[in-house]
Every structure is written in C-alpha cells, then in structure tokens.
C-alpha positions as CSV (number, residue, x, y, z in Angstrom):
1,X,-15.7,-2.6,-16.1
2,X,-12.2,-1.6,-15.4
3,X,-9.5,-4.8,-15.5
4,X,-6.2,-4.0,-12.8
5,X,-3.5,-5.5,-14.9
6,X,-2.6,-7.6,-11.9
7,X,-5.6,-9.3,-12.5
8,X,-3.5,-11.4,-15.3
9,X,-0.8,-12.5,-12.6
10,X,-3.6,-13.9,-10.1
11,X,-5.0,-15.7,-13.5
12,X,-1.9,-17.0,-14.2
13,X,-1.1,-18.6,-11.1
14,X,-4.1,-19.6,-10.7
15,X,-4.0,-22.1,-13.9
16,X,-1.1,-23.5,-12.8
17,X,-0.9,-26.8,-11.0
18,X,-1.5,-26.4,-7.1
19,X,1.5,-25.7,-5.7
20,X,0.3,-22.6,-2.9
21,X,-2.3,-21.0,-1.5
22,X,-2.5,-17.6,-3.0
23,X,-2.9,-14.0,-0.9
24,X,-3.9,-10.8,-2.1
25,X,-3.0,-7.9,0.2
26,X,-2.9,-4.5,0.3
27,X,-4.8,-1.2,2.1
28,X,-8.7,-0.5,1.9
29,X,-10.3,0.2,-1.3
30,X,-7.5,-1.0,-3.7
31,X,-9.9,-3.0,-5.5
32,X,-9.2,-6.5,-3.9
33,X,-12.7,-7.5,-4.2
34,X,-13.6,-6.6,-6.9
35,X,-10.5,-8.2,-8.5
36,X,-12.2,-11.5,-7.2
37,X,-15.0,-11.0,-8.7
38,X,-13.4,-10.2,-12.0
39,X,-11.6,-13.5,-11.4
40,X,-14.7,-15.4,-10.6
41,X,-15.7,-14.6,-14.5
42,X,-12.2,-15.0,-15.8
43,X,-12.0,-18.8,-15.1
44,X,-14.1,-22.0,-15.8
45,X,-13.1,-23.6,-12.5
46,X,-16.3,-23.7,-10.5
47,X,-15.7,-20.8,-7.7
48,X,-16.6,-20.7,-4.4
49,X,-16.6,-17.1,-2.8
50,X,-16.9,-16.0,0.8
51,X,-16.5,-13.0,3.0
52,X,-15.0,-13.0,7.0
53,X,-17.0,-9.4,7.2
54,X,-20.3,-10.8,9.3
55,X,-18.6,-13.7,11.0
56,X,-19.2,-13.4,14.3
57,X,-16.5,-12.4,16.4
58,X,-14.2,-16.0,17.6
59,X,-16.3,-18.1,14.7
60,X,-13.3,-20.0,13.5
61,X,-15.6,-22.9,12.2
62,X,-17.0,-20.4,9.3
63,X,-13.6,-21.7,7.5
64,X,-14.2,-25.3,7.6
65,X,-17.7,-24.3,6.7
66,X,-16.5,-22.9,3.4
67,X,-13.9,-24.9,3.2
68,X,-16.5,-28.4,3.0
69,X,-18.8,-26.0,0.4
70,X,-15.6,-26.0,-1.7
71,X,-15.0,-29.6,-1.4
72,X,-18.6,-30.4,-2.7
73,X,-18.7,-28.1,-5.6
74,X,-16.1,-31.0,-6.7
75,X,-18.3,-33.4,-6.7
76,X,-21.1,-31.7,-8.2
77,X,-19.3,-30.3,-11.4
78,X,-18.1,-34.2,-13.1
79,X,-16.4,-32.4,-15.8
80,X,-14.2,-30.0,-13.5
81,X,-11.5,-31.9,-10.8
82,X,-10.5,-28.8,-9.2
83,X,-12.4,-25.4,-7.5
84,X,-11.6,-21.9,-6.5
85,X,-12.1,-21.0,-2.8
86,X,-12.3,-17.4,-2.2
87,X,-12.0,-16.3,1.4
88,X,-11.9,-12.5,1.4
89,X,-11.1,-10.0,4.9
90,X,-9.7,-13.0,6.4
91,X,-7.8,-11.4,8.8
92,X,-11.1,-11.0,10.6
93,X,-10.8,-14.9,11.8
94,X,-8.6,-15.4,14.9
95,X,-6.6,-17.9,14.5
96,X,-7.4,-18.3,10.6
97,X,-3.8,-19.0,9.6
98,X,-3.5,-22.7,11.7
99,X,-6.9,-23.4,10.5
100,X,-5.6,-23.0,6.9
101,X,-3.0,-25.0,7.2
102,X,-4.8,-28.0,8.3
103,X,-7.3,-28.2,5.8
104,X,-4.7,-28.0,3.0
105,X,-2.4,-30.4,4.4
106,X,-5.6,-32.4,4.4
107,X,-6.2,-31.7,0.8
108,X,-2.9,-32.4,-0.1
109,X,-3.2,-35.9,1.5
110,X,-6.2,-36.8,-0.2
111,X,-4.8,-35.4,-3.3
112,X,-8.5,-32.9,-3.4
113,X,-7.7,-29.6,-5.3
114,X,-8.9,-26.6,-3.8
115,X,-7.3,-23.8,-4.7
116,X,-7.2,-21.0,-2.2
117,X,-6.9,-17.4,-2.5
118,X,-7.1,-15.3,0.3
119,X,-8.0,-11.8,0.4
120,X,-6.8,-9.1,3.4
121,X,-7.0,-5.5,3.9
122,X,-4.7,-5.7,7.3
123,X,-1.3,-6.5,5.7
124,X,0.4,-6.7,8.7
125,X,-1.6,-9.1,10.4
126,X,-2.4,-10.9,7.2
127,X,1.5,-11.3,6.8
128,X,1.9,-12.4,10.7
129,X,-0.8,-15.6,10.1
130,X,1.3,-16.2,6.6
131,X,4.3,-16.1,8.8
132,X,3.2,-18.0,12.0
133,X,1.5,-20.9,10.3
134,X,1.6,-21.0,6.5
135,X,5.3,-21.0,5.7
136,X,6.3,-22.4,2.8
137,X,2.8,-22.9,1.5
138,X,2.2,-19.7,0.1
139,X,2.7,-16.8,-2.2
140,X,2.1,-12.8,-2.0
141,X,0.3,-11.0,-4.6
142,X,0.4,-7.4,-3.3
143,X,-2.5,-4.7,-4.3
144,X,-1.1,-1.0,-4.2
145,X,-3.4,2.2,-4.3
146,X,-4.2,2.5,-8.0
147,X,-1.8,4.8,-9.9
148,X,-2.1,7.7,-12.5
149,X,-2.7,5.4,-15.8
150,X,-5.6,3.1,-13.8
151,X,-6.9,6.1,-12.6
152,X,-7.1,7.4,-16.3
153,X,-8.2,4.7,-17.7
154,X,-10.8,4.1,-15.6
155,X,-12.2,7.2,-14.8
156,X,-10.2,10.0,-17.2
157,X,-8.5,11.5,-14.5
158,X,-6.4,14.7,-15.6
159,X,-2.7,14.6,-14.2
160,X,-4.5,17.5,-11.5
161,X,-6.9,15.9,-10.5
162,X,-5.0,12.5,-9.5
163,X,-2.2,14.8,-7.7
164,X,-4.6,16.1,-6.0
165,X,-7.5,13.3,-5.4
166,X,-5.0,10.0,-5.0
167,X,-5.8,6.8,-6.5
168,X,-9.2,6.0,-4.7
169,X,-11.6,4.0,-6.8
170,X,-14.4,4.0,-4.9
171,X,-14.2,7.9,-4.6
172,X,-13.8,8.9,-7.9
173,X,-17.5,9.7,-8.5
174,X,-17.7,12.3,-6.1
175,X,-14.5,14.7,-7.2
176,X,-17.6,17.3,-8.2
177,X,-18.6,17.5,-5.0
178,X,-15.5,18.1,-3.0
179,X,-17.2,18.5,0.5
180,X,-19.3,14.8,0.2
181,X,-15.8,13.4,-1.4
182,X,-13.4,14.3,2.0
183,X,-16.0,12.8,3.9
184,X,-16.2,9.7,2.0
185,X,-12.6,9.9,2.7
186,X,-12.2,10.8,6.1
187,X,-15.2,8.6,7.2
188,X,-14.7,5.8,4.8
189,X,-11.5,5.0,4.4
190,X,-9.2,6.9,7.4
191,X,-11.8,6.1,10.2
192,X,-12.2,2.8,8.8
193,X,-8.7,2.0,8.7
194,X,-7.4,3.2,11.7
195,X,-10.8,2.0,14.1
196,X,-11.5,-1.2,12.4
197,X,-7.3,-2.7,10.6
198,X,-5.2,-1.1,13.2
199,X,-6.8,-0.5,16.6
200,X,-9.3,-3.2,17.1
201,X,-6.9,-5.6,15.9
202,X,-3.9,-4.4,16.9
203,X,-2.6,-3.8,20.5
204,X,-2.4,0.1,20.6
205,X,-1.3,1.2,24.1
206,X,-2.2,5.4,22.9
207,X,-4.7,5.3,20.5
208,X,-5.0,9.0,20.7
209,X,-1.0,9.1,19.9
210,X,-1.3,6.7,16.6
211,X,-4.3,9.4,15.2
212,X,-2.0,12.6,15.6
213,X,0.7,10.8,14.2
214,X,-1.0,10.2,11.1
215,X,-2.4,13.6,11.1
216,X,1.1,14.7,11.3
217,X,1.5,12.4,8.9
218,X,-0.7,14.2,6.3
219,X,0.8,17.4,6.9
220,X,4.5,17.0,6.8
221,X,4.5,14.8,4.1
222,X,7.5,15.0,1.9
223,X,9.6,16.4,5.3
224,X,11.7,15.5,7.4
225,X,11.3,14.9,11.2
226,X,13.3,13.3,13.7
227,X,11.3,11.5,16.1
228,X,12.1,13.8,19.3
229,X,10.8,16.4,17.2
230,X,7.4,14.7,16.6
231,X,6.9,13.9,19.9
232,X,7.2,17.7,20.3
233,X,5.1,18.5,17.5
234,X,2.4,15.7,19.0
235,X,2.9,17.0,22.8
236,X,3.1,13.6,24.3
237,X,5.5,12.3,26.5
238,X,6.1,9.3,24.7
239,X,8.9,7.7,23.8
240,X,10.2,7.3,20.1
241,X,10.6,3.4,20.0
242,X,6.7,3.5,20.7
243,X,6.2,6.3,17.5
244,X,8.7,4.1,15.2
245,X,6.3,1.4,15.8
246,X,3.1,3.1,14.9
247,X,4.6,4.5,11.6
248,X,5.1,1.2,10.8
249,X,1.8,0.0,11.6
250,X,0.3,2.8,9.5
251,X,2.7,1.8,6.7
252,X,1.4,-1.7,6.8
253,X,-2.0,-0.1,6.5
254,X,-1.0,1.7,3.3
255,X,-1.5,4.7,4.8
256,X,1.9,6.6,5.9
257,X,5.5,5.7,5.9
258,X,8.9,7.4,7.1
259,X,11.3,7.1,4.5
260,X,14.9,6.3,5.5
261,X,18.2,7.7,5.0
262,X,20.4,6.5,2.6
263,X,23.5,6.1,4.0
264,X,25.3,2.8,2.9
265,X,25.0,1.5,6.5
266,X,22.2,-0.3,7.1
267,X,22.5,0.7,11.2
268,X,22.7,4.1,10.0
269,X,19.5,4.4,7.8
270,X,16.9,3.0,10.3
271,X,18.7,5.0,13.0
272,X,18.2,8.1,11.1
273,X,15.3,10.9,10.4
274,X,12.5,9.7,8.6
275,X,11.3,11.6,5.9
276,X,7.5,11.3,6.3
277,X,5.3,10.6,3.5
278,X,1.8,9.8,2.5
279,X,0.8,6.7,0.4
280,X,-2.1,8.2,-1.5
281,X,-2.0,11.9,-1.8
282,X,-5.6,11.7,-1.3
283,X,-4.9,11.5,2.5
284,X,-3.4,14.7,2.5
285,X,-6.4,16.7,0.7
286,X,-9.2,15.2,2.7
287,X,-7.3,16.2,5.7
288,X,-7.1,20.2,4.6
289,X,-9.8,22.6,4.2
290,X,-8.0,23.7,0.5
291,X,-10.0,22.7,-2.0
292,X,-8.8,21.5,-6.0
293,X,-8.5,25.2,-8.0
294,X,-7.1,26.2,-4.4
295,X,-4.6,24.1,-4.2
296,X,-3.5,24.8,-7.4
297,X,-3.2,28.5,-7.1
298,X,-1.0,27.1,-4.2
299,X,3.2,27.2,-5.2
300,X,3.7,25.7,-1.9
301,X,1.2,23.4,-0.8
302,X,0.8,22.4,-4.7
303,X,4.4,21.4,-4.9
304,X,4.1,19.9,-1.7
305,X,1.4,17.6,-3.7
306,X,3.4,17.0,-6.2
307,X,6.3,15.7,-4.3
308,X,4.0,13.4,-2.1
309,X,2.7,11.8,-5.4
310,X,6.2,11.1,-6.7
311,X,7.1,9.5,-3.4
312,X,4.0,7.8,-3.1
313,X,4.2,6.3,-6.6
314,X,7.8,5.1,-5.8
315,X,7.0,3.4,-2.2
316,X,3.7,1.8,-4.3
317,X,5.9,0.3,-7.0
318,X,8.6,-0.9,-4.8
319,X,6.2,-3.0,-2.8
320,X,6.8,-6.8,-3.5
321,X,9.6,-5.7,-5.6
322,X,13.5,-5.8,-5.1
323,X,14.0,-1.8,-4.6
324,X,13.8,0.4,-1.6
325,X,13.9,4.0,-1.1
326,X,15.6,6.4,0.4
327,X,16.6,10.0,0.8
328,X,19.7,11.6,1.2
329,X,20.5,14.6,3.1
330,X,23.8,16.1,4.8
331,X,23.5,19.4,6.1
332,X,21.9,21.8,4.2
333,X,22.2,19.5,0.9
334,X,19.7,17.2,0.3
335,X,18.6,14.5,-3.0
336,X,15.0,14.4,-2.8
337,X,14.7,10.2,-3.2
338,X,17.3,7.2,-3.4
339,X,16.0,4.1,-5.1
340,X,18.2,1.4,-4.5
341,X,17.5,-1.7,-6.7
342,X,20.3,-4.7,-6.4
343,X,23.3,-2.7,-6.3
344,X,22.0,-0.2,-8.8
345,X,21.5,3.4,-7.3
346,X,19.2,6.0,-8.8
347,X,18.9,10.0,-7.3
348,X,16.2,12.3,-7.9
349,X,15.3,15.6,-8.0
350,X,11.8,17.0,-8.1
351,X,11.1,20.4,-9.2
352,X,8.1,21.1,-7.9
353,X,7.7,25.0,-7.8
354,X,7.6,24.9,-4.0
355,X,10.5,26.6,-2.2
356,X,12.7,24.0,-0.1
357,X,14.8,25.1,2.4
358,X,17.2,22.6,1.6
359,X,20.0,22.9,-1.4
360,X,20.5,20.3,-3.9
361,X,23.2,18.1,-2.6
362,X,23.3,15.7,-6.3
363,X,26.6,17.0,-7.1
364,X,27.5,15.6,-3.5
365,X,25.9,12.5,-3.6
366,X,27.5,12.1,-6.8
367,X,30.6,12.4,-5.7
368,X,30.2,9.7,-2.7
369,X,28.0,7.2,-4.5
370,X,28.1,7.0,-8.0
371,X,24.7,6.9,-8.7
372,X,23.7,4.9,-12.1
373,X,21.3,7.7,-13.0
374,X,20.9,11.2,-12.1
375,X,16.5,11.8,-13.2
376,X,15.2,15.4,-12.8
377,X,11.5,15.4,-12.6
378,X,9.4,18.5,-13.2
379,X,10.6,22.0,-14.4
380,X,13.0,21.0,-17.5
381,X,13.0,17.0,-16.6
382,X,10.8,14.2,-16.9
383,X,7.2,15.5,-16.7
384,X,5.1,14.3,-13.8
385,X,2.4,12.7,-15.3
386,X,5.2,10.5,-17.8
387,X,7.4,10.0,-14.5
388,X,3.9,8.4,-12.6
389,X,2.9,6.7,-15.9
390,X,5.8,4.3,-15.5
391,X,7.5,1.6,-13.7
392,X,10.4,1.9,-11.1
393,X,12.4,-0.7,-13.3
394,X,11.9,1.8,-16.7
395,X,14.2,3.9,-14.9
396,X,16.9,1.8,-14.0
C-alpha cells in the first residue's frame, strides 16, 4: 500500500510526550482515513479507532463512550502506559470541541495518557470547534489533494493524465472508463461535499446560489471575475458580501478558491477581483462533457488545465505553510501568480499554449516589486510535470 509522506510527521508527533491533541484536516478523499489506518500499524501503542459517520444525529455521549474504551485499553495492556484514540469525521458531533476539552483536562489531572488524534473532512467547522474550545491544546496537521509525484507513485499516472484527472485516490481506478469516473466524481465527491460538509452543516441562506458558484467555479478557473460580474454571470440578485462568503466556504471545503491581488496593501488585495481557481483539476473535467484525448487536442481548454493545476499545486502547498498567493494584474498586463513567502516575492509565468487576452506585465511588476525570482513554466521554462514535482520552498 501507498505511504503519504505526511504519514512520518503524524508518527513523529505522535511519539513525542503528550503535549496536544492532534487534528488531521483537509477535503473528502485526501486519504485521512486511510492514513489512520496506516498509523494504527505504524505504532506499538495499543490504538483505539472510531468513526462519528453513524452517530446519531445530537449523540454527543458516543465521545465519552470512546473516550472510557481508550481509557481501559490502559489497563489491559500492563506493558504499555499510554493509547491512541482515533476519532475520525468528528465534525459530525455537535458540540464535540467542549466535550474534548473536558476529558483531556481530565486526563491531564489524573496524569492518564490518551493521545488524541482527530480526523475532519469539514475544515472550516473543524477549525471553528479547535477555535471555540480547544485553544492552546492543539496542533494542525493539514491533508491537501494528493499531488503529481503521490499520484505516480501510487498509481503511475502520466503528467496527462493527472492534468487532466486531479489528485483523487479513490478514483484512480476508473480513468478507463471516463463516463463511470465523472460520476464517481460528480456523485461522490461534489454532491457529497456540497450536501453533506457545507450545506447540512453550514447555514446557507441560497443553496441554489453556493452550487452555481461552484459551477462557475469550474469553468472560469484560472480567470478573473469581479464579483458584480458573477452575480451577472449567476443571474441572482444577490449581493457580493453573501458570494465572498461562499467562495470561502468552498475554499475551506478544498474545492474552489478566488485568488487575491497582489498589491502590497493588504485593504487593497481582499478588496480586489478574485481570480477564480479550482483545487483539484479534477473538478473541472467531471464537470465538462470533453473527454481525456479531447481535451488534449484542445489548445485552449488544455492550457486552461494546465494553468488550473499550477495554481492548484501552489494553493495545496501553501496550506499550513508561511506563503500566500496572489496575482497581479494592471490593465491589460498581468503575472499569472505571486507567491509571497516572509518578505520574499516570487512571479510566474505559465506558458500554457492557450491564448490569454492579457499581456505579460513581468517587466512591470519587475519594475514596482523587485521580485526575488522571475520562474517561467512551460514552453522554454521549467516543465510542468518538474514544476508540480516540487515544493513551493524549492523555488524560493
């Protein structure tokens, strides 16, 4: 079986001395459970493993139920002081977070060593228990959609086919049958997302709004839009404080994000046009009737997927990290991303084959910023699959 390599960070802080609870986060079908389960055979500490996903709806005792299972496996394993409680989807609790924090201020009174890691495919609401009630008493591992190398390494994807099929796991066995993989997709993993992690969960005052939006989404990615001209492009009456909000509840979902500005002034950036993007390119192609050798016979819509993938790579390995990123554009002049890391600045250029109706503005940004590195990617520059073999921090 596969091994993420954040599997060795959870191991490792995991066999240190119980200091926090642990939580792994991140979007549907990152491979968060089965990470567990890898962990579960990584470690001699008897493990205790549960999941919130048939809990009855309000059953906040199920924790302390779990919790007390945990407590006896100490007793029953003499040669072991310690045990691993797994509580996985545990967003699905309400209230989980205050419950938490009881029982391990408990533990820590009694001087009993469970050690907790919690599992959530919500990240917003996961993050709003951590927080609400856990402050202090906890540390992030994030779990981003699986990039080009894991995808080749586990199931010998060409540099096509994960352009074109994102980093889905769970769906890698059905590329051959294109038809049965979009609605794996679509059914699976969109539906899923946006019925069960956003709108169930998540006070949603037009449902039918958030679903366009991420449809739009999809097929804008790697444009930009201002939010009046969404609104236009969604025909709803809405206002664009109410769209800003849902973009960033489908970014917490590891779905979609609008990519700010670069502009030096932070009032500026969130003010400005977002340039939309998708967070696994395999959004956009379950979404469009063109299938793989299509798509590639495509300039337009295959550059189009190529640009989404860089961007998508670059939001994925920014996430827990100390980088953002941007774009720039004034005018008709425009740097295709902006990652910011500490004071360091980086611009890129993608050459994609698709035609842009935008000019390069680098020279420009040049000029007014002083970037530390100036990357091409594509045509004459990096190549795309070396670019989305690597790390943001090999570039800086």
């Amino acid at each position: 079986m596969y091994t993420r390599p954040v599997l060795e960070q959870i191991v490792s802080r995991l066999r240190e001395p119980r200091q926090f609870i642990q939580v792994l986060t991140g979007p549907r079908q990152t491979g968060k459970t089965t990470l567990a389960q890898q962990l579960m055979n990584e470690t001699d500490v008897p493990c205790h493993y549960a999941a919130a996903d048939d809990v009855a709806v309000g059953d906040r005792i199920w924790i302390e139920q779990q919790w007390d299972i945990a407590r006896l496996r100490i007793d029953k394993e003499q040669s072991s002081s310690e045990v691993l409680l797994i509580l996985d989807e545990i967003q699905k609790i309400p209230g989980w977070s205050d419950i938490i924090k009881r029982l391990w201020d408990e533990d820590i009174r009694n001087n009993t060593t469970v050690k907790v890691l919690l599992l959530g495919s919500a990240p917003l609401l996961v993050q709003q228990g951590l927080t609400e009630s856990l402050a202090g008493r906890f540390e992030t591992i994030h779990v981003t959609h699986w990039s080009y190398p894991e995808m080749y390494d586990a199931f010998g994807f060409s540099i096509d086919e994960f352009i074109y099929f994102g980093g889905y796991p769970g769906a890698a066995g059905l590329i051959y049958d294109e038809e049965r993989w979009k609605r794996y997709i679509t059914d699976s993993l969109i539906e899923t997302t946006l019925s069960k992690d956003i709108l169930l969960m998540t006070r949603i005052d037009k449902p039918v709004l958030l679903r366009r939006l991420f449809h739009l989404g999809c097929e804008y990615s790697g444009q930009i839009l201002s939010y009046t001209k969404m609104l236009g492009q969604l025909q709803d009456a809405g206002n664009t404080t109410t769209l800003a909000h849902y973009l960033d509840l489908l970014t917490g979902a590891g779905m979609l994000t609008g990519i700010q500005k670069y502009a030096g002034e932070g009032f500026r950036k969130r003010g400005s046009s977002p340039k939309l993007q998708v967070l696994n390119t395999g959004l956009m192609s379950a979404l469009t009737r063109t299938l793989f050798n299509e798509a590639m016979t495509d300039r337009n819509y295959w550059g189009r997927l190529v640009e989404s993938a860089i961007g998508a790579h670059l939001h994925n390995a920014s996430v827990g990290k100390n980088s953002q990123i941007y774009y720039w554009r004034e005018r008709s002049r425009e740097v295709d991303f902006v990652v910011k890391s500490g004071s360091d600045l980086i611009a890129l250029e993608v050459k994609s084959g698709r035609k842009k109706a935008s000019l390069t503005g680098l020279q420009e940004f040049t000029n007014t910023y002083n970037p530390k590195r100036k990357l091409l990617i594509g045509n004459q520059g990096i190549p795309v699959a070396e670019f989305l073999s690597k790390s943001i921090t090999d570039w800086m």
